[in-house]
N, C-alpha and C positions, 0 to 999 in steps of 0.2 A: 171307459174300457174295463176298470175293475167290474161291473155288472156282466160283460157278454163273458168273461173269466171265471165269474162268478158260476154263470150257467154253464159253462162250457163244463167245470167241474163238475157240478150237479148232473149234468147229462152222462158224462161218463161215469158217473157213480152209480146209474141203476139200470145192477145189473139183473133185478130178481122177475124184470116185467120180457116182456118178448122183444125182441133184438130187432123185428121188421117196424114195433111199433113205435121205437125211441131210434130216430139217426144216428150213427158212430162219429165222435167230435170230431174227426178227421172232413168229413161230409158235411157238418154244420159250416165247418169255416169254409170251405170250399165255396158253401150258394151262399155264402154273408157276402167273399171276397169279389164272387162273381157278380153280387146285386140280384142274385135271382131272392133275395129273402133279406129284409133290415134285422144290426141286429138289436139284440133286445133292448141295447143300451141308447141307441134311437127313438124306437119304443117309446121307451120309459118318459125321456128326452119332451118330448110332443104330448104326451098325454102323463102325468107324474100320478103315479100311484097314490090313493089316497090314505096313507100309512104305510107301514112299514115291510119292506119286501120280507118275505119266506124261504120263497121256491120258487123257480122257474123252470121249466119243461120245455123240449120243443118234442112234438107229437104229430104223427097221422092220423086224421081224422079224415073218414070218407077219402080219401088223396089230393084230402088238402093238408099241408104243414098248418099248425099253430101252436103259439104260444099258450101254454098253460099258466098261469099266474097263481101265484095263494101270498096274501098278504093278511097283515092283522093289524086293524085300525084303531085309533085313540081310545076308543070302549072297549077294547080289547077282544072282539070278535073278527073273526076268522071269515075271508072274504079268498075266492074262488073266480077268475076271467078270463075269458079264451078270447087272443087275438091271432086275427090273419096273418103270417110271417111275412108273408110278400107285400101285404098292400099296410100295415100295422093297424088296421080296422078293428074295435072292438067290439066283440059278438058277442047275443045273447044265447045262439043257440051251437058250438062248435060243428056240427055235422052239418053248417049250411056257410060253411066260410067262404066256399068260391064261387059263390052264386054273385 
């Protein structure tokens, strides 16, 4: 629960990008509570980040929802993953999540 808290902060925090592109946390917990989108802490859960979380985003892409990822690994490089909110499918390419 501390990670979907985690995001939930971070999502409310940015406020410098466009409003239709980033969900309002009020609307994030709404589609987690409804099951229309798992949340990140599921996620994580099923598939564990291979190092250490950053950031996390949730994003409109083509109108699909996804998880934006950035984590930093044992070598200490900066790693970047887009997964599907609804189905937690990890994508290589984020403008083809609901296909």
């Amino acid at each position: 629960m501390k990670t979907l808290w985690l995001f939930l902060a971070l999502a409310a925090g940015t406020t410098e990008l466009s409003a239709s592109e980033y969900p309002p946390p009020e609307q994030i917990r709404a589609w987690v509570s409804q099951g229309e989108i798992l949340p990140l802490e599921q996620i994580l859960a099923a598939q564990p980040l291979p190092g250490q979380l950053l950031d996390a985003e949730l994003e409109w892409e083509d109108d699909c929802l996804v998880y934006e990822l950035k984590w930093i690994d044992s070598s200490g490089r900066r790693h970047k993953q887009y997964v599907n909110a609804r189905d937690g499918h990890w994508l290589d390419d984020p403008e083809h999540s609901c296909e």
